[in-house]
N, C-alpha and C positions, 0 to 999 in steps of 0.2 A: 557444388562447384566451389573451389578452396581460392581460386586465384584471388578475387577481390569480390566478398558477397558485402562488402556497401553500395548501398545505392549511389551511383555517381553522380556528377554536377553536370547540367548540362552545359554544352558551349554557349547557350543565347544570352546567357545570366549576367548582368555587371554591377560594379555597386548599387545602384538604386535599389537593389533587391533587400540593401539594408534595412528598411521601413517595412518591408511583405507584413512581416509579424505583429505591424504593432500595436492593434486592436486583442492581442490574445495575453492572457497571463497564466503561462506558462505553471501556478505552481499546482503542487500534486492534489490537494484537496485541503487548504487552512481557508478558513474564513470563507469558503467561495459563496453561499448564500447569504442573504440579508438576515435571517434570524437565528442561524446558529452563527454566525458571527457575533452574537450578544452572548452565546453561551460555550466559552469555548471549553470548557471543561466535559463535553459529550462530542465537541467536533469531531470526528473520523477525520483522520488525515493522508493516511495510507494505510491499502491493504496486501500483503503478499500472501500465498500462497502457491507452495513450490515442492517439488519430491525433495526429502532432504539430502543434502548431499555430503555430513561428513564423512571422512573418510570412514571413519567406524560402521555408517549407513550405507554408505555404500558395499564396503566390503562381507556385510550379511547378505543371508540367502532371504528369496523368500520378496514377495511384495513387496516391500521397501514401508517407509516412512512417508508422512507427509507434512510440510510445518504448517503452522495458521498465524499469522503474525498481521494482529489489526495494532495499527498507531492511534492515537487519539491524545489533544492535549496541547496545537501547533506553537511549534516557534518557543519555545523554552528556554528563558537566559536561562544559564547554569547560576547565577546570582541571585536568582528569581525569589530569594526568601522575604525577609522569615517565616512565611509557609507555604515556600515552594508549591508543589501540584499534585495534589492532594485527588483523588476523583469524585464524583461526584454519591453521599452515600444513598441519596431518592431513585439515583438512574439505575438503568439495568442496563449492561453495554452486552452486547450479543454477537456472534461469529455464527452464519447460519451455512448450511451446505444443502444444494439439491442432488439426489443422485438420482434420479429417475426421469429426467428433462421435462418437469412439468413448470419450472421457474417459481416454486414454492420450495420452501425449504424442507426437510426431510429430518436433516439432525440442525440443533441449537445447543450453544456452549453460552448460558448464560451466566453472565457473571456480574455480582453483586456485591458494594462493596461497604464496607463500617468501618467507623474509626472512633479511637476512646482516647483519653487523657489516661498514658500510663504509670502508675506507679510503681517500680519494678516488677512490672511484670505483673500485677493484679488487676489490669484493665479498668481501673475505677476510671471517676473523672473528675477526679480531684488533682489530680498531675502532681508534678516533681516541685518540690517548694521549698525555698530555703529561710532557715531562721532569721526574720528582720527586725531587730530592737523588741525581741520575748515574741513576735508571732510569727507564725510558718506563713509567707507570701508564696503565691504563685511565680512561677519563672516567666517570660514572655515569652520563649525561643520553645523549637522543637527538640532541644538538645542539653544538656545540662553539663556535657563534658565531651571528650572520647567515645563514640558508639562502638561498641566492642564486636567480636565476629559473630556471634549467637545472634540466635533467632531474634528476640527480645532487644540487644543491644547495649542493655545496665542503663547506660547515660538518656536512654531515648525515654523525650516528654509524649510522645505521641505514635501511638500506634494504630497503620493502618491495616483491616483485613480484610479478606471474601470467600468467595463462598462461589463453586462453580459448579452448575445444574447442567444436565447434560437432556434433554430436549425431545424425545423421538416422534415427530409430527408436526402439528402449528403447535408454532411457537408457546401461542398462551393456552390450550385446551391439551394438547399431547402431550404422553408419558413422560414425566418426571425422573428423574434416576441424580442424589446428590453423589459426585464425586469427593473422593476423599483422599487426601495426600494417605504418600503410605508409611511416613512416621509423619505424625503433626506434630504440629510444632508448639502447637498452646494444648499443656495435660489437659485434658479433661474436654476439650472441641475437636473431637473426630473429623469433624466435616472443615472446620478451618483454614484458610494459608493465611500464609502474611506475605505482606508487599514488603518490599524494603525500602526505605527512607529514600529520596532522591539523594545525587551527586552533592551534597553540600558543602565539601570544599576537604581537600587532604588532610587540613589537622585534627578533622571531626572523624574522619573515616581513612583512616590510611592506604588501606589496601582495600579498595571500593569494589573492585571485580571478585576479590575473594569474599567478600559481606555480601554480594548480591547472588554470587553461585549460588550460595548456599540458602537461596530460595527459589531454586530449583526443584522441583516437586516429582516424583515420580508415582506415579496415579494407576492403581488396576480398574479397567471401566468394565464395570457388568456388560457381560456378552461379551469382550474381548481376551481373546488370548494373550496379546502378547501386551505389555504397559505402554502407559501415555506418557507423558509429561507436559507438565504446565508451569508457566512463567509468568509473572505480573511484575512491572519497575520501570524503572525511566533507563532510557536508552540512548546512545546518542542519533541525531537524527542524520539516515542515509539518504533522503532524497537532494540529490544535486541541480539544481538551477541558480541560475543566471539572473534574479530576482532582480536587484536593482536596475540595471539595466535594460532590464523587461519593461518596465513600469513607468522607465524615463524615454516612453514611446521607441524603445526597442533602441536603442545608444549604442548598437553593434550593427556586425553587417553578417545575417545569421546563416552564411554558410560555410562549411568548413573549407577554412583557410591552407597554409603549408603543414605539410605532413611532421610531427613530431615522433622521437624515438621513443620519449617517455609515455606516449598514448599511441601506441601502433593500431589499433582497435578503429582508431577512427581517420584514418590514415586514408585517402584515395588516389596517391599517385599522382598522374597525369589529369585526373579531374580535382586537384587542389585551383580554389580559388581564389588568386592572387588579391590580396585585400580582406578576404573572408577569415574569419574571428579562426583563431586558435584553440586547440586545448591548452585549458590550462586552470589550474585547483585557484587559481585568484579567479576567475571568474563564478566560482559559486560562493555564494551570500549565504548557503544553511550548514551544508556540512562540514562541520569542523565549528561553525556557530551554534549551535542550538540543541536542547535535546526533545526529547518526547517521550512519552508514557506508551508501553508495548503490553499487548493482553497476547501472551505466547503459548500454542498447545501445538504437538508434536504427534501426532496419531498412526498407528497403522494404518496402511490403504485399506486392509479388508475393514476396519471398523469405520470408513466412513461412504466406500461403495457401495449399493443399495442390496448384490450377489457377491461374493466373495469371489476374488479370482479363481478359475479353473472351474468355475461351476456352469452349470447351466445358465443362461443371463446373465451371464457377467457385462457389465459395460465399465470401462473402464474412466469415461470422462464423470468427473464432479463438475459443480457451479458454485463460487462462495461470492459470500457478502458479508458486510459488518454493517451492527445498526447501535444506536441508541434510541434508548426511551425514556422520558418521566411521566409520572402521573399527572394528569389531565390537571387538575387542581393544583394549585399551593398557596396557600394565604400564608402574610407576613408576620410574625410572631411579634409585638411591639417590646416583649421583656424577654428577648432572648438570653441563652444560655449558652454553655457551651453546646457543637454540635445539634443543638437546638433551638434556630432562626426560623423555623418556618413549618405549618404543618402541611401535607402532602395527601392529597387520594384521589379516587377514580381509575377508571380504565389508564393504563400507559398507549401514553402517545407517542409514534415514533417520531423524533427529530433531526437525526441526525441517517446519512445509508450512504456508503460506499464500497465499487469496488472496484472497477476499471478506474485509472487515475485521469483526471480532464475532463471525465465528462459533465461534470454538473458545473465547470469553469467555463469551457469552451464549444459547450455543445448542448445543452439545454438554455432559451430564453429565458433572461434574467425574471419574468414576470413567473415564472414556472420554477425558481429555482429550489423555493421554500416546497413547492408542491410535490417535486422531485424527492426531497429527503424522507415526503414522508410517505411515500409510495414504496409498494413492493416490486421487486421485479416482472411479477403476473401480470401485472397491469402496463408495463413497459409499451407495447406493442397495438395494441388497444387504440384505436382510432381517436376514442372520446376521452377519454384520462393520462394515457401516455406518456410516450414521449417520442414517438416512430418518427412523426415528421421532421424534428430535430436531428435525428439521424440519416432520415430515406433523404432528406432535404436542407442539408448543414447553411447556416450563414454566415458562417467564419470566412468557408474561402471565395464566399460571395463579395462580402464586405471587403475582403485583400483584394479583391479585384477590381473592384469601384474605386478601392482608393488609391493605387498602383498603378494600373495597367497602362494608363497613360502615360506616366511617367515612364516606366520602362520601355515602352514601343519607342517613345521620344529619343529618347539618353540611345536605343540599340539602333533607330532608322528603322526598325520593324512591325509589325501588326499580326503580333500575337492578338488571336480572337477575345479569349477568357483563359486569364491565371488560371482560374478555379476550375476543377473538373467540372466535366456535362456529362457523367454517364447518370442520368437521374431515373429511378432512384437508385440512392448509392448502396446498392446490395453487399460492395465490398467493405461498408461503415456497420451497414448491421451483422454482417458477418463476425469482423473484430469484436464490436460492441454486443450484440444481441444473442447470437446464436452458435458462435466459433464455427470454425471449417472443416465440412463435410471431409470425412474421410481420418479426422487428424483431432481435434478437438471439440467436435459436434457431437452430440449422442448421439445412438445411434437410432432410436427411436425419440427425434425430438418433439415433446407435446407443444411447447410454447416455450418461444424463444424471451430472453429478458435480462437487462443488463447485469450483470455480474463475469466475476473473470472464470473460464472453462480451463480445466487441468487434466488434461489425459496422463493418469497418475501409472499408465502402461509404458511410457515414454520413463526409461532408465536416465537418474539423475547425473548431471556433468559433472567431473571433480571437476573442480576450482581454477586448476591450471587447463584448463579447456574449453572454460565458460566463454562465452562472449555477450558484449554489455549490447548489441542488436538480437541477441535471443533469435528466435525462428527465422529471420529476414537472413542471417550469417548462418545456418543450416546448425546453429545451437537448440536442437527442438526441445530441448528440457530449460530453453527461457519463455519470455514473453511473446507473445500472448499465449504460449501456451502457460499459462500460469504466469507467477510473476516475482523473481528473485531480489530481492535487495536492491540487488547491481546491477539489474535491467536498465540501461538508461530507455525508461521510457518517456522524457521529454521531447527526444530526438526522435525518437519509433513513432510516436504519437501524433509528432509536428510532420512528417514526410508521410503517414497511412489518411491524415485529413486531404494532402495537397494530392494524394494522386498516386502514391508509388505504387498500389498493387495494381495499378493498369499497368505496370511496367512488367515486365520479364521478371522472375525472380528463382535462384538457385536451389530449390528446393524439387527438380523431376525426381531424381532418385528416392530422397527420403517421402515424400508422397507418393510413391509405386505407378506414378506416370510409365504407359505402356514406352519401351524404347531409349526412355531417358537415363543416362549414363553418368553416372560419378564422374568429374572432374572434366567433361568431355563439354562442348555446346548445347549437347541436346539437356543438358541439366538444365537449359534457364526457363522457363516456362509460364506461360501467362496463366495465371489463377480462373482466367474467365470472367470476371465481373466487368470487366471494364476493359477497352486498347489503349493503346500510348496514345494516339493523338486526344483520346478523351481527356488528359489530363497533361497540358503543356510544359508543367514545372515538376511532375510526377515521379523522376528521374534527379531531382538534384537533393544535394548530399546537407538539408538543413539542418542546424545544429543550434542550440545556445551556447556553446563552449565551454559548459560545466560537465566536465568529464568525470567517468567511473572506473574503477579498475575492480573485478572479482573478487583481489585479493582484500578488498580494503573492508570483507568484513570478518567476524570470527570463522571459526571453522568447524562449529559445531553452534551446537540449540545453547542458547533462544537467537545466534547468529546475529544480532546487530550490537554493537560496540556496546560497551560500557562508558555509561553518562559523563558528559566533560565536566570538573569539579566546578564550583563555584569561586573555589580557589584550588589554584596550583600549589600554595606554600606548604608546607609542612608543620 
């Protein structure tokens, strides 16, 4: 149904609603635990996973494409030198996919990374040194001049590389297969890529997006027919929020306010909230600020579905996730070296796991949060190890309503019962979160359900000029949650599916094959079934932080998120 698929503001709402939010922090996955906030060079920060949609992709026959784009690395001055964000070379950062709904991963894209002190191009570790009063010194920088467009660079002191294992089983015991760019770029390392240097500033790298294309990799994977491609480098960062004023106990009034021509997307009409926060690009605090470090692979659907389309068993939905790991051990080196502080062994531990955005922020207890990263999805649901009750039984919008409700009833003369939904347990939390929805992004033989984002990669990807930044909720079924684009804003999707909105009515009878339901007509709105309206009193209104997205604002092909903001702008 096209007229207007935002969820609207309801009429009881008036300022005071400005504070609802202000126990939640809003960002996508930086810092959000107590012990990867010590190590943020494994941090997960966001994960997408989406049919790819350049025009090139789409206009081929055949299954389509699918991207994998894990971020890790949060909140990146572009200034951040002199050695900028290097990865980690002890971690193993991982991209896992289930395709058989058992909440175990199936296929694994490990990737691994080293780094040497280069001498043009000889990978010693003696580095770039210049003659000082009769002896050759070491340089202190990463750069010694101009990095030129090749692989190598001529001027670059420091070369990073990896290596990407492609996984078929558990992780650490299943099939092995190394991928291999299909020219390398260092003679004599078949198995090799290279990263390229981050954004260090225009008079180092002039033409930044054409140095980084060209570690773009194009990859044949045993057993696939058609090629992959794979990307590693800093990127600029797309997730948009409202951070500062998040943090300053919510310093807005978070819902959407008058309708603008520049952000039509988020526009409600007659349910604009007089007073309520605008869109508008000063209101986000990361993008256009910060970059981040992106592990980019590009795959056929049939190479990562468990049956190839048209076959017998085909199912069409995946499940992904991203993780890191380091070895259990690492003692301090007291005479280190270059690349040589510390020695490393043991089994790897994982530390770091994301894939729906929010939930290890606003949805798992802080006492849980360390325990969370280093869980796998199988265990999600699990009464004793978990995290079911977090979900079947959220305290976010418990807590908004303890510390609200009052006040609002007061300011409206009214006695609103509970802000927070009561349809407990919240089947329509574990649905988004755990197990995606039957008919649409569920498997179709689900074993066990477990957090990661669900991609029914049978759902034809939107060109760009038709996307929309509500994804599934605006009847865009090739966004969030069905998977999850760039441009998804899902701080907004995420903050209205906590408070209630899928008790609401929602535009989707037609494209879910609701018996009756009619394109553009009434019968399209349709309640999902988990929940009624009255279970959810605020369920219906149009919450926002006012850091808005636009489709276009990213590339229009792989690896799809910008190129890194310089460290300098000059020349």
């Amino acid at each position: 149904m096209k007229t207007n698929t935002r969820l609207m503001i309801g009429t009881v709402l008036v300022g005071t609603m400005a504070a609802i939010a202000a126990p939640a922090v809003w960002a996508s996955s930086h810092r959000e635990a107590p012990a990867i906030a010590g190590i943020p060079r494994l941090d997960s920060t966001d994960f997408y996973m989406f049919r790819s949609f350049s025009p090139a992709r789409i206009a081929e026959r055949g299954a389509g494409y699918v991207t994998l784009i894990a971020n890790y690395v949060p909140l990146q001055a572009p200034y951040g030198g002199p050695n900028y964000f290097a990865l980690d070379n002890d971690a193993i950062y991982e991209i896992h996919i289930d395709n058989n709904g058992d909440a175990q991963e199936d296929l694994t894209f490990q990737f691994n990374f080293d780094s040497a002190l280069d001498a043009a191009g000889a990978r010693s570790n003696a580095g770039i040194e210049l003659p000082i009063g009769g002896q050759n010194v070491a340089i202190p920088l990463r750069q010694a001049g101009g990095i030129g467009p090749g692989i190598n660079g001529g001027a670059l002191n420091e070369l990073e590389t990896y290596t990407v294992t492609l996984i078929r089983g558990d992780r650490r015991t299943g099939r092995r297969t190394n991928l291999s760019p299909s020219v390398a770029p260092i003679a004599g390392s078949p198995n090799l890529f290279v990263k390229p240097v981050d954004n260090i500033g225009n008079k180092t790298i002039p033409d930044y997006a054409a140095y980084a294309s060209r570690h773009i990799y194009t990859v044949n994977v045993p057993t696939c027919a058609r090629p992959a491609r794979i990307f590693v480098g800093q990127r600029a960062e797309n997730f948009a929020v409202n951070l500062g004023e998040v943090f300053d106990l919510v310093n807005l009034v978070p819902i959407q306010g008058a309708d603008s021509a520049t952000w039509p997307q988020y526009n409600v009409g007659a349910g604009a909230f007089r007073g309520g926060i605008t869109q508008d690009r000063a209101n986000d605090d990361v993008v256009g600020e910060f970059n981040v470090t992106s592990l980019s692979v590009e795959m056929p659907v049939e190479c990562l579905t468990a049956v190839a389309p048209g076959a017998t068993g085909f199912d069409p939905v995946i499940g992904g996730w991203t993780s890191a790991s380091l070895p259990q051990a690492r003692l301090l080196d007291p005479t280190p070296n270059y690349n040589e502080t510390s020695r490393s062994g043991g089994a790897y531990v994982q530390v770091s796991r994301l894939s729906n955005p929010l939930v290890n922020e606003v949805v798992v207890g802080l006492r849980d949060k360390d325990r969370f990263n280093e869980s796998e999805p199988s265990q999600d649901l699990r009464a004793a190890d978990g995290i079911a009750t977090y979900v079947t039984n959220p305290t976010l919008p418990a807590l908004l309503n303890i510390l609200f409700r009052g006040a609002v009833n007061t300011t409206l003369g009214a006695n609103i019962p509970d802000l927070a939904p009561t349809n407990f347990p919240r089947t329509d939390l574990v649905a988004a979160f755990a197990t995606g929805f039957a008919g649409f992004n569920r498997p179709a033989n689900l074993i066990a359900g477990g957090e990661m984002i669900r991609l029914n990669t049978a759902v034809p990807p939107t060109p760009v000029a038709n996307q929309n930044v509500f994804g599934v909720v605006a009847e865009d079924l090739a966004g969030f949650p069905n998977g999850r684009r760039p441009t998804d804003d899902t701080v907004d999707i995420a903050l209205r599916v906590v408070m209630g909105a899928l008790c609401h009515p929602v535009p989707l009878g037609a494209e879910l094959g609701v018996n009756g339901a009619v394109e553009n007509t009434p019968s399209d709105l349709v309640n999902l079934g988990f929940c009624r309206p009255e279970q959810a009193a605020v369920g219906n209104v149009a919450f926002t932080d006012g850091a808005p997205l636009k489709p276009s604002d990213v590339l229009a092909d792989f690896p799809y998120l910008n190129a890194p903001i310089p460290g300098s702008p000059n020349n």
